[in-house]
C-alpha positions as CSV (number, residue, x, y, z in Angstrom):
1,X,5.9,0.9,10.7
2,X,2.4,0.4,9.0
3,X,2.8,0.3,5.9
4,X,-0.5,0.9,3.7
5,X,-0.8,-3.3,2.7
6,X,-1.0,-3.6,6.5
7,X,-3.2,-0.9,6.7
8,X,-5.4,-2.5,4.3
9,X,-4.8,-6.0,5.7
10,X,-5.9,-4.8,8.9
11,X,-9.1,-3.2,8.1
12,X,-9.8,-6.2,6.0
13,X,-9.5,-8.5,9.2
14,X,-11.8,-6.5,11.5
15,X,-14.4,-6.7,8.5
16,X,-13.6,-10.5,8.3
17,X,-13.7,-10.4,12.0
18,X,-16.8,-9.0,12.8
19,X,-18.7,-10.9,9.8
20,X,-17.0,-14.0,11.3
21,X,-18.6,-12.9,14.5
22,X,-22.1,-12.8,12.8
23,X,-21.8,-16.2,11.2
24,X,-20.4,-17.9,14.4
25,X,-23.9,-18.6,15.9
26,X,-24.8,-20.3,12.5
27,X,-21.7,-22.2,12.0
28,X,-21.7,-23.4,15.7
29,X,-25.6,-24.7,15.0
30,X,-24.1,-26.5,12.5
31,X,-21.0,-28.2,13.8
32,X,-22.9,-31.5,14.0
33,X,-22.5,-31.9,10.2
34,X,-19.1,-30.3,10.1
35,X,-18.2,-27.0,9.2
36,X,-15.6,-26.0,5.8
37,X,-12.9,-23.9,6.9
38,X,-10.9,-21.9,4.8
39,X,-8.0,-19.9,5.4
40,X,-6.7,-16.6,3.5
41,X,-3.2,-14.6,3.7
42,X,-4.5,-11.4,2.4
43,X,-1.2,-10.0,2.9
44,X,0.7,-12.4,0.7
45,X,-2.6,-11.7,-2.0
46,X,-1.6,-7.6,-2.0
47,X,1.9,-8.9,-2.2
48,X,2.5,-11.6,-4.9
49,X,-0.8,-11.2,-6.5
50,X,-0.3,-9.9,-10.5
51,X,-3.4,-8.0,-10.1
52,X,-1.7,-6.3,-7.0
53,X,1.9,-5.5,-9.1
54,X,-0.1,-4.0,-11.7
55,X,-1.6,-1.4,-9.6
56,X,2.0,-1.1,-7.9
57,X,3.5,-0.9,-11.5
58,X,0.9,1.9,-12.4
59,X,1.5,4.0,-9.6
60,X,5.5,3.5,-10.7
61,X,4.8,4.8,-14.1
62,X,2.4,7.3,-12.8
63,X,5.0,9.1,-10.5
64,X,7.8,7.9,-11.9
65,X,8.4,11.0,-13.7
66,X,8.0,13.4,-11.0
67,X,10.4,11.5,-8.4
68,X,13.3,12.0,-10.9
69,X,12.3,15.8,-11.2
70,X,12.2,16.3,-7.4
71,X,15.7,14.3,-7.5
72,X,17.3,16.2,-10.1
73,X,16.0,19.5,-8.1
74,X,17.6,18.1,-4.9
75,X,20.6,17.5,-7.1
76,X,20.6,21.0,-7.9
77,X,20.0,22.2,-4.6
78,X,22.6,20.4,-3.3
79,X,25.6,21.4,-5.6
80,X,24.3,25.2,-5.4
81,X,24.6,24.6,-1.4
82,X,28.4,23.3,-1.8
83,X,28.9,26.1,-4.1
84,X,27.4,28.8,-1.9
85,X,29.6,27.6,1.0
86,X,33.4,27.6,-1.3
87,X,32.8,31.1,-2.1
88,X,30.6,32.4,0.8
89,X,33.9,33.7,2.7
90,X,34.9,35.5,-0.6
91,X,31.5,37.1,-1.4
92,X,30.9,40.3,0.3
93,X,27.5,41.0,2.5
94,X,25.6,42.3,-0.2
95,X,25.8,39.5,-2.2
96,X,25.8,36.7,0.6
97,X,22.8,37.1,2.3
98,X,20.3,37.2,-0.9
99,X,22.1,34.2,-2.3
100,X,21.6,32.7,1.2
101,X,17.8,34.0,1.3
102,X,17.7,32.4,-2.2
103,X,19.2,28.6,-1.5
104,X,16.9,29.0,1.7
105,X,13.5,29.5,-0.2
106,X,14.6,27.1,-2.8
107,X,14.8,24.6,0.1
108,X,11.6,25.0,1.5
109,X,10.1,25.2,-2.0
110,X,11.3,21.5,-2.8
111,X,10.6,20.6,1.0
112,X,7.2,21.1,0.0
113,X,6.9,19.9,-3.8
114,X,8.6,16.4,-2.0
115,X,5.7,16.6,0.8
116,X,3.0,17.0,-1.6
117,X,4.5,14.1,-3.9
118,X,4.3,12.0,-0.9
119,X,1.1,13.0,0.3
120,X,-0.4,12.3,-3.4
121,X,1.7,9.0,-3.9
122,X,0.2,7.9,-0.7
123,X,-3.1,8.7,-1.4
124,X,-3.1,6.9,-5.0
125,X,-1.3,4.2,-3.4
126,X,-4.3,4.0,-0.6
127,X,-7.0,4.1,-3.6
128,X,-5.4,1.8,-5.4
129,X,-4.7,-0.8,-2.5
130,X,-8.6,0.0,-1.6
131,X,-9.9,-1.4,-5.1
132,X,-8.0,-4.2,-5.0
133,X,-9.2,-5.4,-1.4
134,X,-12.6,-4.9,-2.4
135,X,-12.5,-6.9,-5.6
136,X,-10.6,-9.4,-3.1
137,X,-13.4,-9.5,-1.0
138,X,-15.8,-10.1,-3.8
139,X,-13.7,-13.1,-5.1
140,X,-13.3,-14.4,-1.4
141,X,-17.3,-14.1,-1.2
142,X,-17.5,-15.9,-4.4
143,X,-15.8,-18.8,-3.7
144,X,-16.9,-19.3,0.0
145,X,-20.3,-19.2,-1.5
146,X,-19.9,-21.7,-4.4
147,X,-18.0,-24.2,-2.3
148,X,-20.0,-23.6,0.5
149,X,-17.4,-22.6,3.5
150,X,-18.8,-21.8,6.7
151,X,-16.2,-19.8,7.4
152,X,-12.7,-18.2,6.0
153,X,-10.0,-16.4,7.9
154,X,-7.7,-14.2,7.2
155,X,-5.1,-14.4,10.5
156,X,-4.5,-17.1,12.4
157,X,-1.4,-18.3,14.1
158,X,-1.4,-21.4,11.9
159,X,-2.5,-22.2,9.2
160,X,-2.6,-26.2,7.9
161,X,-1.9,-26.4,3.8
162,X,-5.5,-28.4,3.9
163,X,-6.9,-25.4,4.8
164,X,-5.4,-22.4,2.9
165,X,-7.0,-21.1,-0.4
166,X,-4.8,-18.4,-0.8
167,X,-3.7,-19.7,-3.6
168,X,-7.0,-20.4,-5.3
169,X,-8.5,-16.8,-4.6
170,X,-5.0,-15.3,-6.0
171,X,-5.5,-16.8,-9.4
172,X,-8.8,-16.0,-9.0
173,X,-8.3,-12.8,-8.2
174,X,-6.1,-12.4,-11.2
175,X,-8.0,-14.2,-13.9
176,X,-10.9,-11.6,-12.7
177,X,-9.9,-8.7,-14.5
């Protein structure tokens, strides 16, 4: 299931990718005096990052709110269903097909309040997620620039502790605000 971190992660690495790809030529001129490799788990950054939590936090408080409305209308639903069926055999037509009518349109009304909650919690969540990659890609910039790394990736099957700066662009990252 992609999830929208690993949407974002994703994107990020065919940007990292493809500038990687532009930088190769110049890094492999250079090999001779050694080039400064960094590595970067972006995923773990959009993860355990406090700059990250906030935004999650946010979008908690944001829709926080609503979710327990759309519950509580669910909720409602629900025991008018289970009340509908008890006395359903009792009731005559008349009255048992508009109350049926009724529960039905009430169903499809919160099938579609609970669609467009998702639809706008998804799209906050994608904004969100998007502002924080791109301020992660500034601070990634930053530092590769002012220690001078010839190149910084994002994926790799493994990844020596010599190596990784996740931890520096994290705090980074955070201490940016």
């Amino acid at each position: 299931m992609n999830t929208p971190i690993r949407l974002f992660a994703r994107h990020f690495t065919l940007a990292v990718s493809l500038a990687l790809a532009m930088v190769g030529g110049a890094a492999a001129q250079d090999a001779k005096a050694g080039a400064k490799v960094g590595a970067v788990n972006v995923e773990r950054i959009l993860r355990d990052s406090s700059t990250a939590k906030a935004v999650s936090a946010k979008l908690e408080q944001d829709f926080s709110k609503r979710e327990r409305d759309l519950r509580a209308s669910a909720d409602q639903l629900r025991q008018a269903v289970e009340k509908f069926e008890r006395e359903s055999p009792t009731l005559p037509e008349s009255q048992r097909t508009p109350r049926q009518r009724q529960l039905v349109d009430q169903e499809r009304d919160l099938q579609r309040r609970q669609r467009d909650f998702q639809e706008e919690l998804n799209l906050r969540r994608n904004e969100a997620l998007q502002q924080v990659v791109e301020k992660l890609n500034r601070v990634i910039r930053t530092i590769a620039e002012a220690e001078k790394y010839d190149l910084i990736v994002q994926e790799a099957y493994y990844v020596s502790p010599r190596v990784d700066i996740t931890d520096r662009v994290m705090s980074q990252l955070d201490s940016s605000k």
